[in-house]
C-alpha positions in Angstrom: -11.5 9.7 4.3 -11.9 8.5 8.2 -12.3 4.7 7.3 -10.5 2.5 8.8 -9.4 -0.5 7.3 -6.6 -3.0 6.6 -8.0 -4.6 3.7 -5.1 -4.1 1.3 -2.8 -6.0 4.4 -5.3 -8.8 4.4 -5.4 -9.1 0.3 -1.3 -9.1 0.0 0.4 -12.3 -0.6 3.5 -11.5 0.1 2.5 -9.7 3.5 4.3 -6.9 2.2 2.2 -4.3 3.9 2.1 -3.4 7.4 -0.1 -0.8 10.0 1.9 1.2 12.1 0.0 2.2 15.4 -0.5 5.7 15.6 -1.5 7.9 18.6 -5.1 9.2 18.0 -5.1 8.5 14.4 -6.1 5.4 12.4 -3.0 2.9 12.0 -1.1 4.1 8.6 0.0 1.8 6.2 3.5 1.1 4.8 4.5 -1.5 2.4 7.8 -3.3 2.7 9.5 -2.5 -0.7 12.0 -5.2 -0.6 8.7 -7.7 0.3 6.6 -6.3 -2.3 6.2 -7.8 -5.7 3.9 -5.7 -7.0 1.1 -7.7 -8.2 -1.8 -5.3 -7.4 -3.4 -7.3 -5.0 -3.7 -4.8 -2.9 -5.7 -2.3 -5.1 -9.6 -3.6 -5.3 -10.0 -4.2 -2.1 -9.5 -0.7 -0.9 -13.3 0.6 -0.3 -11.9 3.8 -0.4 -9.7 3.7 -3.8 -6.5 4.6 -1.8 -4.4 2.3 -3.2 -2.3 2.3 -6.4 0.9 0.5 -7.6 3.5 2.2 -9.6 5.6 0.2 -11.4 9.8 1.0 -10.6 10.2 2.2 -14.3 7.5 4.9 -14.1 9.4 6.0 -10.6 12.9 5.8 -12.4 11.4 7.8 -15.2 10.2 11.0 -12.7 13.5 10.4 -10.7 15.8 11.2 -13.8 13.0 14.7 -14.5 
């Protein structure tokens, strides 16, 4: 969506996301899984609705499909 922003980074309270710098594009986020507790924290701040948080079941589930 061209915004750039690192709110989810600033809202995580585990500091379980980080921005990677990348060559004429905005910095791309990437969340540290073994960090991550997934609390959500991450999810209203995003101004752009970017964010969402799967819980490991759910991925387990679609794994095993």
């Amino acid at each position: 969506m061209g915004i750039v922003c690192q709110s989810c980074r600033d809202a995580c309270l585990t500091e379980a996301i980080i921005f990677t710098a990348t060559r004429g594009r905005p910095s791309q986020p990437h969340v540290k899984t073994d960090t991550c507790i997934g609390c959500g924290a991450c999810v209203s701040p995003c101004p752009a609705g970017a964010v969402t948080v799967i819980p490991d079941e759910a991925l387990e589930t679609s794994d095993a499909a």
